[in-house]
DSSP file (Angstrom, degrees, kcal/mol; ACC not computed):
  #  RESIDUE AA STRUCTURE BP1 BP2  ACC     N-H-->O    O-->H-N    N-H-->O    O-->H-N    TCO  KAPPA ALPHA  PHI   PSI    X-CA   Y-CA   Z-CA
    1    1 A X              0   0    0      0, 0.0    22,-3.0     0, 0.0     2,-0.5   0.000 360.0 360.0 360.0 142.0   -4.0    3.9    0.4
    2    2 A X  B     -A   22   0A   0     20,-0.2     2,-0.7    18,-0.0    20,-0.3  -0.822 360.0-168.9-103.7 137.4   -7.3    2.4    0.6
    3    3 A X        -     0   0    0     18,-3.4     2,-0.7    -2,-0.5    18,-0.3  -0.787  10.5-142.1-124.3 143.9  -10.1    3.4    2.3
    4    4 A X        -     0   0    0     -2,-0.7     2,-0.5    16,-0.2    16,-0.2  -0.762  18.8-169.3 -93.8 133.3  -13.9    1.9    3.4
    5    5 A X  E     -B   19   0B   0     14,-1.6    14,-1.3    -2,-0.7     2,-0.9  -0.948  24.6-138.4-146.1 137.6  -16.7    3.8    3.4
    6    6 A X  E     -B   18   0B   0     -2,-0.5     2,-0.3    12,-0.2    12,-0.2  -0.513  32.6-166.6 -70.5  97.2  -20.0    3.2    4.7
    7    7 A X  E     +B   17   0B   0     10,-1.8    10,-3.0    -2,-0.9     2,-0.2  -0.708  14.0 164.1-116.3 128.7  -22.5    4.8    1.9
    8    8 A X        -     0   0    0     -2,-0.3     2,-0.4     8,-0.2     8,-0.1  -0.885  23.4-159.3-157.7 144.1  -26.2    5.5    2.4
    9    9 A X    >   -     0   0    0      5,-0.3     3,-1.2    -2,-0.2    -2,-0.0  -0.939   4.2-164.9-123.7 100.1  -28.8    7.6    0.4
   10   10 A X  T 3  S+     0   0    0     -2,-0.4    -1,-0.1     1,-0.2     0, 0.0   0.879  93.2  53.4 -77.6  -1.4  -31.6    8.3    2.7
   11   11 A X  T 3  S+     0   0    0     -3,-0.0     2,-0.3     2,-0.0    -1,-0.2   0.622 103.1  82.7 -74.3  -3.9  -33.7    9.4   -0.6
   12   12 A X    <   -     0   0    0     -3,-1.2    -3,-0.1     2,-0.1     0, 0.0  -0.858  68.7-150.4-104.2 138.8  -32.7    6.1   -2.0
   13   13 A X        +     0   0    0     -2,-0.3    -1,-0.1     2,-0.1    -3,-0.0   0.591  66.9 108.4  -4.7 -67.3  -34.2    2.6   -1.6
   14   14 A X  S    S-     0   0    0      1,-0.1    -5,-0.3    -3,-0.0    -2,-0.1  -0.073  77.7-110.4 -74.3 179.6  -31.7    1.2   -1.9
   15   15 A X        -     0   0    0      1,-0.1    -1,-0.1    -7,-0.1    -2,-0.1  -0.518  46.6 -80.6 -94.2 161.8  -29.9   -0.6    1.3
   16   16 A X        -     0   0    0     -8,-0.1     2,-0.3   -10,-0.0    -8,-0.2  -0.026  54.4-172.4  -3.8 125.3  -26.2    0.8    3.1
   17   17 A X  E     -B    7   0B   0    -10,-3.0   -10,-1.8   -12,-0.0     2,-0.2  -0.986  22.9-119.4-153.8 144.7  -23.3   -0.5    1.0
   18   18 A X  E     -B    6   0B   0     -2,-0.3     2,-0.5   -12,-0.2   -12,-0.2  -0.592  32.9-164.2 -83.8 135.5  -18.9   -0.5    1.6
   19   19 A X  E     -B    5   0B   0    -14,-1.3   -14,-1.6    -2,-0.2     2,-0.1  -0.958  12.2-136.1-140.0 130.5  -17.2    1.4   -1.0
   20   20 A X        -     0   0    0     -2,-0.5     2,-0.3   -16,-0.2   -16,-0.2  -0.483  21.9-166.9 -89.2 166.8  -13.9    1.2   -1.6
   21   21 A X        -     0   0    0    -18,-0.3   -18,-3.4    -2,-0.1     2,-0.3  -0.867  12.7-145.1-171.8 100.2  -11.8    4.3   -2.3
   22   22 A X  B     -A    2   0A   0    -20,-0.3     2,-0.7    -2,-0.3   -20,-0.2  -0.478  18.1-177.4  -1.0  73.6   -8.4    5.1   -3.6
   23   23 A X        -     0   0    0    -22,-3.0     2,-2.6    -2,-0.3    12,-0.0  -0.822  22.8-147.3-146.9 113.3   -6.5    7.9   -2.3
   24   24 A X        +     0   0    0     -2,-0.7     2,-0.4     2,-0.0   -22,-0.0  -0.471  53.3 124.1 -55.3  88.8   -3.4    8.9   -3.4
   25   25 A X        -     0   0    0     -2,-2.6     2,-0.9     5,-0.0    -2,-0.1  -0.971  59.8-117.4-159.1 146.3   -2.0   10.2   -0.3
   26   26 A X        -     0   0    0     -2,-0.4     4,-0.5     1,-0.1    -2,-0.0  -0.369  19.8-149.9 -72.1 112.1    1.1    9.8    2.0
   27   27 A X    >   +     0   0    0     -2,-0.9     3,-1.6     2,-0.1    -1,-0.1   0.903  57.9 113.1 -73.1 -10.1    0.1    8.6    5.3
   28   28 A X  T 3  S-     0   0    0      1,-0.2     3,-0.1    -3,-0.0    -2,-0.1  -0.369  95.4  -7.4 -70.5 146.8    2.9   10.2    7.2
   29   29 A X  T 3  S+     0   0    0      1,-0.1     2,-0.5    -2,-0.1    -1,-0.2   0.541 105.1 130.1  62.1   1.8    2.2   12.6    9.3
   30   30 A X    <   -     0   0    0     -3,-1.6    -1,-0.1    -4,-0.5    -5,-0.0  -0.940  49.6-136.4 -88.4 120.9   -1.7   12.7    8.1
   31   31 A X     >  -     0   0    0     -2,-0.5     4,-1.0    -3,-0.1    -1,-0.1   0.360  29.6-112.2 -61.7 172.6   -4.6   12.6   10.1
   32   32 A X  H  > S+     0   0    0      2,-0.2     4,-2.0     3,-0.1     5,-0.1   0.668 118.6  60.2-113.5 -26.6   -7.6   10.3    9.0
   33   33 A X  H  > S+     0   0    0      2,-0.2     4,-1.8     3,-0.1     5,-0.4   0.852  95.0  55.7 -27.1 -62.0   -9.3   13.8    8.4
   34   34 A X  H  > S+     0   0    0      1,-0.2     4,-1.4     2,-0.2    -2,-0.2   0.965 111.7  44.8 -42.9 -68.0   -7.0   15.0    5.9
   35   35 A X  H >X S+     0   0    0     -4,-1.0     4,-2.1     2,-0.2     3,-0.9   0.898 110.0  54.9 -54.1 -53.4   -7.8   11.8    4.1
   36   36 A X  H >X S+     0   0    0     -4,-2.0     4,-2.6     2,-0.2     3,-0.6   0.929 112.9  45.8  -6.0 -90.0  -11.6   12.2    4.6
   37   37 A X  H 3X S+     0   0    0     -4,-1.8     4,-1.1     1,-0.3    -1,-0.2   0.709 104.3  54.1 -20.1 -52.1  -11.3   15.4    3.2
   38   38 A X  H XX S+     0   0    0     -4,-1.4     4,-1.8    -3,-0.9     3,-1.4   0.959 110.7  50.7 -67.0 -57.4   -9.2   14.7    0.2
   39   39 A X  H XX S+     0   0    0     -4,-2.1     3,-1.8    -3,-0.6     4,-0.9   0.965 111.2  49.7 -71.1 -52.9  -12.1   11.7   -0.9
   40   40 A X  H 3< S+     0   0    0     -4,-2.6    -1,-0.3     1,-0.3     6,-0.2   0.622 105.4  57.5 -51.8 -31.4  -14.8   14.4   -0.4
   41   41 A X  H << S+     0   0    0     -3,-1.4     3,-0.4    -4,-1.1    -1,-0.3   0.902 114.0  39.4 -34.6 -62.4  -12.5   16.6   -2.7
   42   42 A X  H << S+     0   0    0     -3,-1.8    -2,-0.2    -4,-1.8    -3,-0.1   0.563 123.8  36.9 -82.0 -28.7  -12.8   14.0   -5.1
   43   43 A X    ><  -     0   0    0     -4,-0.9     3,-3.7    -5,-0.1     2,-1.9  -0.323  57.3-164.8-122.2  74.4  -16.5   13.1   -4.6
   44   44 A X  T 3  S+     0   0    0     -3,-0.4    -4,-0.1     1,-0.3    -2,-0.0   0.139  84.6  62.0  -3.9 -25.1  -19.1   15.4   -3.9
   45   45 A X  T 3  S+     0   0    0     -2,-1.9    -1,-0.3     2,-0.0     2,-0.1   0.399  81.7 104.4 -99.7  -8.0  -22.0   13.2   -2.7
   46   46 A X    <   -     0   0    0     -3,-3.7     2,-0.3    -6,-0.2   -39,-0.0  -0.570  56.2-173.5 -71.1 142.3  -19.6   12.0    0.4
   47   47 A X        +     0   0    0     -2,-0.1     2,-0.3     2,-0.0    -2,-0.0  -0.964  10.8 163.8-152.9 141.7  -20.8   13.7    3.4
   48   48 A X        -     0   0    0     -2,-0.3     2,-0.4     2,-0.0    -2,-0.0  -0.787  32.0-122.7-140.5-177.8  -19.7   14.1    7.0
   49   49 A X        +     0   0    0     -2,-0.3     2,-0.2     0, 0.0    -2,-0.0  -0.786  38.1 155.1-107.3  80.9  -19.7   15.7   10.5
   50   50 A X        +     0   0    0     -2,-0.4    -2,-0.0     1,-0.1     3,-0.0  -0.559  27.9 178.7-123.2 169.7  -16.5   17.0   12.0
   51   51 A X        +     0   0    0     -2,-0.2     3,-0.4     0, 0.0     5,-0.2   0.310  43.3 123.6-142.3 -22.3  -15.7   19.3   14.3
   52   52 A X        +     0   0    0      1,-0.2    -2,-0.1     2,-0.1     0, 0.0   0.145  69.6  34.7 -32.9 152.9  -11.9   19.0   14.4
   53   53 A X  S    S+     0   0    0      1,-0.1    -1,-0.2     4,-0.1    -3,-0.0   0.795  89.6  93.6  62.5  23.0  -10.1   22.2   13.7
   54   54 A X  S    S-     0   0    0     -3,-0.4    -2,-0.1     3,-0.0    -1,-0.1   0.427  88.8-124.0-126.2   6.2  -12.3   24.1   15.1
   55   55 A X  S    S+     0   0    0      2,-0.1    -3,-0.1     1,-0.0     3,-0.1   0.877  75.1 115.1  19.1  71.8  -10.7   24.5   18.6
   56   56 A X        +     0   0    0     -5,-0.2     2,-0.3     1,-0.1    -4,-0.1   0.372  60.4  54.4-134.6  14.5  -13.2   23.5   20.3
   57   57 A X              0   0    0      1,-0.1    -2,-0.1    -6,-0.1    -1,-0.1  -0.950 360.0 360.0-135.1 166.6  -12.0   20.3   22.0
   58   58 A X              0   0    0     -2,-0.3    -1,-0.1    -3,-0.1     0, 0.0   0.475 360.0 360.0 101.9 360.0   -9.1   19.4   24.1
């Protein structure tokens, strides 16, 4: 499955850029977290904000 992600360094210069990203994973029954997760696994400089799982919504 492929995914886009919107990548920016604010210590960098340079501008916002799409990178695409690879991820071996079965979409049934997966969440768009799970995958998240998984790329972040896979690169360390990806970085996000969740709060899912944390039962605090709903």
């Amino acid at each position: 499955m492929r995914f886009s992600l919107y990548r920016f360094n604010p210590e960098s210069a340079e501008k916002p850029f799409m990178q695409a990203v690879d991820l071996d994973i079965e979409p049934a029954g997966k969440m768009l977290l799970d995958a998240l997760l998984a790329i972040k696994a896979q690169d360390e400089t990806l970085s996000l904000r969740r709060s899912c799982r944390e039962g605090v919504c709903g």
